[in-house]
C-alpha atoms as an extended CHARMM CRD file, in Angstrom:
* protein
*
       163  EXT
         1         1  UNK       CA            100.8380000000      132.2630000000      100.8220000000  PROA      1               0.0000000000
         2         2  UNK       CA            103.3580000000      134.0320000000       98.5400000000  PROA      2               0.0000000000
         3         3  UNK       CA            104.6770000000      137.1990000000      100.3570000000  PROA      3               0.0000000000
         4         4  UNK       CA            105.4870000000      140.1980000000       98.2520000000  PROA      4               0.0000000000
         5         5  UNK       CA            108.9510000000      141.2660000000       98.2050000000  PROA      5               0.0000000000
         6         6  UNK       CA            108.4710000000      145.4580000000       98.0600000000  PROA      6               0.0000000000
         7         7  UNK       CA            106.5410000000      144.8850000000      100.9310000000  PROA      7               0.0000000000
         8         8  UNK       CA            109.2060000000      142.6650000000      102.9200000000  PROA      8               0.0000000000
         9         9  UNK       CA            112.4540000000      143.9740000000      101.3210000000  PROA      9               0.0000000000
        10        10  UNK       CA            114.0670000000      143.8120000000      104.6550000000  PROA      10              0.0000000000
        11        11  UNK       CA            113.4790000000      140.0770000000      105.1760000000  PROA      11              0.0000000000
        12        12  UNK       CA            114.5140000000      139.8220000000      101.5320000000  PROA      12              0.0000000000
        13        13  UNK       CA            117.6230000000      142.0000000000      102.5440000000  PROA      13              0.0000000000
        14        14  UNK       CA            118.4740000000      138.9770000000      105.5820000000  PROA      14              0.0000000000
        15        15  UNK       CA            117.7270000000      136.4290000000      103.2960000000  PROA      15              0.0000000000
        16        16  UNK       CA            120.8280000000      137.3320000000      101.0060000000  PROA      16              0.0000000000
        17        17  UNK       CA            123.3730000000      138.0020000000      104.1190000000  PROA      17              0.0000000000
        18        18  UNK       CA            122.5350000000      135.0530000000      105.1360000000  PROA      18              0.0000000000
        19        19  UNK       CA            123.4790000000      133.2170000000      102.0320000000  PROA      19              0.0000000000
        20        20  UNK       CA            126.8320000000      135.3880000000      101.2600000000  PROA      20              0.0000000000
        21        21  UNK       CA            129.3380000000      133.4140000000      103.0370000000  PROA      21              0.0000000000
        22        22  UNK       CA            128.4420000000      130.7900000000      100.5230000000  PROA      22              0.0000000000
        23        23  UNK       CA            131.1880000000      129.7890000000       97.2240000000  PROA      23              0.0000000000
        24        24  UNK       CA            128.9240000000      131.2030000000       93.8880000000  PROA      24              0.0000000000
        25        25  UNK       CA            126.1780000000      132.6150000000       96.6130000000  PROA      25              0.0000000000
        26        26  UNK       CA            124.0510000000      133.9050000000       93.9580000000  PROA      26              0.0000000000
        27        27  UNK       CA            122.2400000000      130.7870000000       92.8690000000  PROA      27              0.0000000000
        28        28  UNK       CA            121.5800000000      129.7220000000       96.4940000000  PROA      28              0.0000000000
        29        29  UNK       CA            119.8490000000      133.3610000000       97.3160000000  PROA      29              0.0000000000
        30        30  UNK       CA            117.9790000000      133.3560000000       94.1520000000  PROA      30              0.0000000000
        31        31  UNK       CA            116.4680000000      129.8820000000       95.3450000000  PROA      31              0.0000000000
        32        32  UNK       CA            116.1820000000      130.9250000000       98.9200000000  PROA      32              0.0000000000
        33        33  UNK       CA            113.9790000000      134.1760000000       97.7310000000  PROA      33              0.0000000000
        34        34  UNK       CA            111.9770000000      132.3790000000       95.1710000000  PROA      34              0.0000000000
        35        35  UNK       CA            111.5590000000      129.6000000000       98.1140000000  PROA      35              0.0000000000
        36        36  UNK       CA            110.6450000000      132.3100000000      100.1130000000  PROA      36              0.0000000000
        37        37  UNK       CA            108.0810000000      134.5080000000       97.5710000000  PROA      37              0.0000000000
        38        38  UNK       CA            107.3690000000      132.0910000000       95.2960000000  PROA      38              0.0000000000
        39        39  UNK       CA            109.2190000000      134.4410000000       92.6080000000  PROA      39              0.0000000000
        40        40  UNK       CA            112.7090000000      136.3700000000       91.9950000000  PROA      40              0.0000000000
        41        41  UNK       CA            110.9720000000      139.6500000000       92.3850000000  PROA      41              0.0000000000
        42        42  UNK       CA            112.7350000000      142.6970000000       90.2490000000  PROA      42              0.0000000000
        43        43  UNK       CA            113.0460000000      144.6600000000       93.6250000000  PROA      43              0.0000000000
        44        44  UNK       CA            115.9910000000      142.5220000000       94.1940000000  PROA      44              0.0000000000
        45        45  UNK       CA            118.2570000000      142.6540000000       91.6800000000  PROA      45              0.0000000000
        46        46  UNK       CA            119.5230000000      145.6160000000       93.1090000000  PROA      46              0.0000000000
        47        47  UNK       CA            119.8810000000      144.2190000000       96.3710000000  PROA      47              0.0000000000
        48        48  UNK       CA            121.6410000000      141.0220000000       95.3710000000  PROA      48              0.0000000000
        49        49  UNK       CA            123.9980000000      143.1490000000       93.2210000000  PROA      49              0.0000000000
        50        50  UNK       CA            124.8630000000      145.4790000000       95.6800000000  PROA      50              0.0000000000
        51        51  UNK       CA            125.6250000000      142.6600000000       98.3870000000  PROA      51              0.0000000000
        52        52  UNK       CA            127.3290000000      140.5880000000       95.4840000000  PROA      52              0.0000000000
        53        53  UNK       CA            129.0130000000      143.3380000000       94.5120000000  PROA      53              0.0000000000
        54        54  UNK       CA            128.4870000000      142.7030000000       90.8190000000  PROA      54              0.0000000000
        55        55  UNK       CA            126.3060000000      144.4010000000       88.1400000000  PROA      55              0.0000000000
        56        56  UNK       CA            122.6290000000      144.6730000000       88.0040000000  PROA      56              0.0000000000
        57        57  UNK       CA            122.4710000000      143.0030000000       84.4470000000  PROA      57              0.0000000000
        58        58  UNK       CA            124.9150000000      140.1940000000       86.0440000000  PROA      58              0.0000000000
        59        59  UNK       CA            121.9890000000      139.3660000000       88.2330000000  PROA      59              0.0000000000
        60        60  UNK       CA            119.2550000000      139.6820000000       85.6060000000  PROA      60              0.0000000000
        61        61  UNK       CA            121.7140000000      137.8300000000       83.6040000000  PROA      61              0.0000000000
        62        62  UNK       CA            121.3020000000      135.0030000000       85.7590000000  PROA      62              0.0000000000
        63        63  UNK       CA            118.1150000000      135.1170000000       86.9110000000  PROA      63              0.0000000000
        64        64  UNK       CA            116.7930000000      134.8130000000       82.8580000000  PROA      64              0.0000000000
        65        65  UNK       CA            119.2610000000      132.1030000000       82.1220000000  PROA      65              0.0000000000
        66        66  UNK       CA            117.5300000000      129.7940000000       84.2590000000  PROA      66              0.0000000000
        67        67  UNK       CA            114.6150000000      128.8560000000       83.5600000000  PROA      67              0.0000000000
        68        68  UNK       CA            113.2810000000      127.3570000000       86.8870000000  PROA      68              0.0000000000
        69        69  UNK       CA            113.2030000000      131.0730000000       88.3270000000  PROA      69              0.0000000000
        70        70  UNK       CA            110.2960000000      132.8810000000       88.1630000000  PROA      70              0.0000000000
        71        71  UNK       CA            109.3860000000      136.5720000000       87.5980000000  PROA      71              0.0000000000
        72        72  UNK       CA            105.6560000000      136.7030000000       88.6240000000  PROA      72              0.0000000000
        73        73  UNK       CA            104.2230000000      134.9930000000       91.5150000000  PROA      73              0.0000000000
        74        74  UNK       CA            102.8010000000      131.7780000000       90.7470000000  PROA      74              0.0000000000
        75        75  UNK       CA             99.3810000000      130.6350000000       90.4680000000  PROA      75              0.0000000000
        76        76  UNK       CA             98.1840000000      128.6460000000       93.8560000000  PROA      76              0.0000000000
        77        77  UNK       CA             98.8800000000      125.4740000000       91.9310000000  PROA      77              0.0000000000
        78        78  UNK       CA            101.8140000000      124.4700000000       90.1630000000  PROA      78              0.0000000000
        79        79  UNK       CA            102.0590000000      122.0660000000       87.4070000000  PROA      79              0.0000000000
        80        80  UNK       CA            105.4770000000      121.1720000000       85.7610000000  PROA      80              0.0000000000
        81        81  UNK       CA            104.4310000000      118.9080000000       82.9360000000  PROA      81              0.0000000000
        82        82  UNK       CA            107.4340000000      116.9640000000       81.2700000000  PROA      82              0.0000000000
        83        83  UNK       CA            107.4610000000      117.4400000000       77.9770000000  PROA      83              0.0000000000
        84        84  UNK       CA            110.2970000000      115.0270000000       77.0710000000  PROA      84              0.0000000000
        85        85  UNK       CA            110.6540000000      112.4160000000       74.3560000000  PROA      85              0.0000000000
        86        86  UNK       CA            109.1820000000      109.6100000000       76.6640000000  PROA      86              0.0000000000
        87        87  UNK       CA            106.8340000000      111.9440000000       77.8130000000  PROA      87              0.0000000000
        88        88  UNK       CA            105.8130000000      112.8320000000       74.3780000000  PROA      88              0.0000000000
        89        89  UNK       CA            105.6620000000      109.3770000000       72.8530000000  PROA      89              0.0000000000
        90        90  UNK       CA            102.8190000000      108.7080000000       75.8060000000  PROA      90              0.0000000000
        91        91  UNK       CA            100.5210000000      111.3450000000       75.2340000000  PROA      91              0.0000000000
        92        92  UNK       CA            101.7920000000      114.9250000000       77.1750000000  PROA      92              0.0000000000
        93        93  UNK       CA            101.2800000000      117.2510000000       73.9160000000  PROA      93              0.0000000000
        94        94  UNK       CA             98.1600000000      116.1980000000       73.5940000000  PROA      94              0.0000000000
        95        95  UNK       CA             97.7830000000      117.3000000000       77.0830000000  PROA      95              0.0000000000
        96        96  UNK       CA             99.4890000000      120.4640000000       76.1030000000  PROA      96              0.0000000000
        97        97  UNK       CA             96.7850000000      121.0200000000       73.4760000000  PROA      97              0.0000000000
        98        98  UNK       CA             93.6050000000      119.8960000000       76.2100000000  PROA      98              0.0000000000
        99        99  UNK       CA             95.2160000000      122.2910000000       78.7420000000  PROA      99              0.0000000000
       100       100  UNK       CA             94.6250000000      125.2140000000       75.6690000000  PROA      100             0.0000000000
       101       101  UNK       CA             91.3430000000      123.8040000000       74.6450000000  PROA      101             0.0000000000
       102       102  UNK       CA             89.4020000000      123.3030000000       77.5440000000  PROA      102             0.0000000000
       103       103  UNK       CA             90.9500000000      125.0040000000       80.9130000000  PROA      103             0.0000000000
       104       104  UNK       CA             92.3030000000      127.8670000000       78.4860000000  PROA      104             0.0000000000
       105       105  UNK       CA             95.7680000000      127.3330000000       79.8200000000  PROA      105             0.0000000000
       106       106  UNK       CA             98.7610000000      127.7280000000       77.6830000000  PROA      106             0.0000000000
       107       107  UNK       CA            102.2490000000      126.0650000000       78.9110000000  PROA      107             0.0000000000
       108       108  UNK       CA            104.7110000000      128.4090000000       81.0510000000  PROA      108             0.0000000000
       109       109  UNK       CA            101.6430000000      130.7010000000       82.1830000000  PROA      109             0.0000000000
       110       110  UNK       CA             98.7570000000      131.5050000000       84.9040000000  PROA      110             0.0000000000
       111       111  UNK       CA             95.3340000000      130.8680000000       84.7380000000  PROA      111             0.0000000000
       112       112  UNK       CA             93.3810000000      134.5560000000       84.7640000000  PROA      112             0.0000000000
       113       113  UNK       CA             92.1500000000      133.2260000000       88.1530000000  PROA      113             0.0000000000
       114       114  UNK       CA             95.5750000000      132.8700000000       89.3940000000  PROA      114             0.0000000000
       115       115  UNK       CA             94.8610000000      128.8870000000       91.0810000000  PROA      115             0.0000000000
       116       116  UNK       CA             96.8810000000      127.3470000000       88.2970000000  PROA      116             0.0000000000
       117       117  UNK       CA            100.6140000000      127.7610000000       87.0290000000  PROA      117             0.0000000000
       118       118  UNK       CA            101.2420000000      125.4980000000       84.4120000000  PROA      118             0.0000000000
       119       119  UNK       CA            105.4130000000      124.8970000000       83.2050000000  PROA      119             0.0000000000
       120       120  UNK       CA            107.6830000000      122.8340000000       81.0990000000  PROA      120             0.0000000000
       121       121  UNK       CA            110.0400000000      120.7950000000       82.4870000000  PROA      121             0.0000000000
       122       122  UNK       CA            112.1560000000      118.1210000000       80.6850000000  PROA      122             0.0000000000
       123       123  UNK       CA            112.2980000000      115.1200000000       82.3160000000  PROA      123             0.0000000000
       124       124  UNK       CA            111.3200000000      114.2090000000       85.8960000000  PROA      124             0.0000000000
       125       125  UNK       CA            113.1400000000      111.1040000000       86.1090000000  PROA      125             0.0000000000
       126       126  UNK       CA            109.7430000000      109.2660000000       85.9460000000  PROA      126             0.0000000000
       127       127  UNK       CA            109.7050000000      107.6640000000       82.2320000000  PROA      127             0.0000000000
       128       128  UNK       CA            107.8590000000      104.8280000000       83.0050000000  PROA      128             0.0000000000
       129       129  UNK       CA            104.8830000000      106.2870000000       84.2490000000  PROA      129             0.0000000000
       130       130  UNK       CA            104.1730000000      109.1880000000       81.5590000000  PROA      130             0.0000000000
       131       131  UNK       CA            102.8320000000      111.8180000000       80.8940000000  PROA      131             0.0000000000
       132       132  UNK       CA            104.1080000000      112.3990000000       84.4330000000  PROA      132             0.0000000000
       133       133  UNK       CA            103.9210000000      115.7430000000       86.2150000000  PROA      133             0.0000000000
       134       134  UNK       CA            105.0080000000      117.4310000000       89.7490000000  PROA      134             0.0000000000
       135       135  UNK       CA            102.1030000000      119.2560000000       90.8570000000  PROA      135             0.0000000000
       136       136  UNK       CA            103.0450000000      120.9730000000       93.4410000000  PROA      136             0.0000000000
       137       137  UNK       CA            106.2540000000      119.3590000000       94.0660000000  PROA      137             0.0000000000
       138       138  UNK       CA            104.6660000000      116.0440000000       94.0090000000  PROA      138             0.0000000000
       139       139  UNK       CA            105.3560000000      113.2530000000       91.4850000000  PROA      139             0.0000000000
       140       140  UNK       CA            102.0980000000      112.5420000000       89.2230000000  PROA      140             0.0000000000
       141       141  UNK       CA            102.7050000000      109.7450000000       86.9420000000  PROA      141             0.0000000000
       142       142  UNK       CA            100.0910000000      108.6580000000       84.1150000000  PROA      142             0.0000000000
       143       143  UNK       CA             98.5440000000      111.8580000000       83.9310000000  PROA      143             0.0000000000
       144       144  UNK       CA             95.5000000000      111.6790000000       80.9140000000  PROA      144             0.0000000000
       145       145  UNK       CA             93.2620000000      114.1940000000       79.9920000000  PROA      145             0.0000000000
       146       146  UNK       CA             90.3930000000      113.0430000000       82.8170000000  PROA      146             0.0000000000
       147       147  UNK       CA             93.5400000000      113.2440000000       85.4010000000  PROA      147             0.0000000000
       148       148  UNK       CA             94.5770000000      116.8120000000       84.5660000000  PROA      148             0.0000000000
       149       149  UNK       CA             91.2650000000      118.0600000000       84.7790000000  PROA      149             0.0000000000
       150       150  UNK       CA             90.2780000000      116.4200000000       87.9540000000  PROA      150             0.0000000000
       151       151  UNK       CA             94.0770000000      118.9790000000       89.0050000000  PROA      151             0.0000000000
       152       152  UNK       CA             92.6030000000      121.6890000000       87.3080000000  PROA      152             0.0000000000
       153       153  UNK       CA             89.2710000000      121.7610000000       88.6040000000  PROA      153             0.0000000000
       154       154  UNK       CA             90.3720000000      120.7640000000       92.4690000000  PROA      154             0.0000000000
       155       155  UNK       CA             92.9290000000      123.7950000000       92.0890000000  PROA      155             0.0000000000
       156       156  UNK       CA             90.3310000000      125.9470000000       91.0100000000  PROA      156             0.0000000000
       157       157  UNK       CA             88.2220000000      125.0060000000       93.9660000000  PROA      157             0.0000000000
       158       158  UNK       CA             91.0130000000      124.9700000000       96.6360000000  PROA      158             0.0000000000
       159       159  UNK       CA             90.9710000000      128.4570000000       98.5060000000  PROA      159             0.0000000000
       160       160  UNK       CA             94.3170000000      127.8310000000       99.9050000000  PROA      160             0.0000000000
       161       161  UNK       CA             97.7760000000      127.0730000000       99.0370000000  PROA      161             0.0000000000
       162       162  UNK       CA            100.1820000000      129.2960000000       96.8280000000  PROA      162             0.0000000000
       163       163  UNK       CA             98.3430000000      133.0580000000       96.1680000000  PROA      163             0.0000000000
């Protein structure tokens, strides 16, 4: 279950001391919170930047460069769908499109429901089965259109997981 940062801002708080005494320790706390929350929550950019000592826009900065971190908690579900050129020459934008057409889910969003998170990623190392997919941090190779709905519909039925 993703925790809410304003609400445990102290184990947020031990969560970046703990990471300090590490070379370029921004990038590891950012991933331990998000690992943590499920998100980079904007309650602690001021708490990274005052352990870091740096700016406030040096940590937004950094947490809007990369694109893996996120800024809202995730849906319970999470679907990176690779969207590179092998991907693409087996099929995954026409999943893109199915995803918008039927389960009214459009790439690097939520569902309204909140079960399903649905991202871009480019390349998962995993060309020979495309479209391929982690869903959930799990390798999905030949995804088709039957395949992601049989994800969407067993996320939208699963009362647990990531909320």
């Amino acid at each position: 279950m993703t925790k809410h940062m304003q609400r445990d801002e102290a184990f947020a708080a031990s969560l970046i001391s703990e990471h300090l005494h590490l070379e370029g320790a921004m990038l590891p706390i950012l991933h331990a919170l998000q690992n943590e929350f499920g998100y980079v929550d904007e309650a602690a950019i001021p708490l990274l930047a005052e352990a870091l000592n740096i700016s406030k826009a040096e940590v937004l900065g950094t947490i809007t460069f990369y694109h893996d971190f996120r800024h809202e908690p995730p849906g319970r579900t999470v679907i990176k769908l690779c969207r590179s050129e092998a991907c693409q020459s087996v099929g995954c934008e026409e999943l893109v499109a199915h995803a918008k057409s039927h389960h009214n889910l459009s790439m690097d969003n939520t569902s309204e429901d909140g079960s399903v998170t649905l991202e871009t990623v480019y390349c998962l190392g995993n060309c020979a089965l495309g479209p391929a997919a982690l869903v959930n941090d799990e390798l999905v190779g030949r995804i088709d259109q039957k395949k992601f709905t049989q994800i969407i519909e067993h996320a939208a039925s699963t009362a647990g997981g990531r909320s």
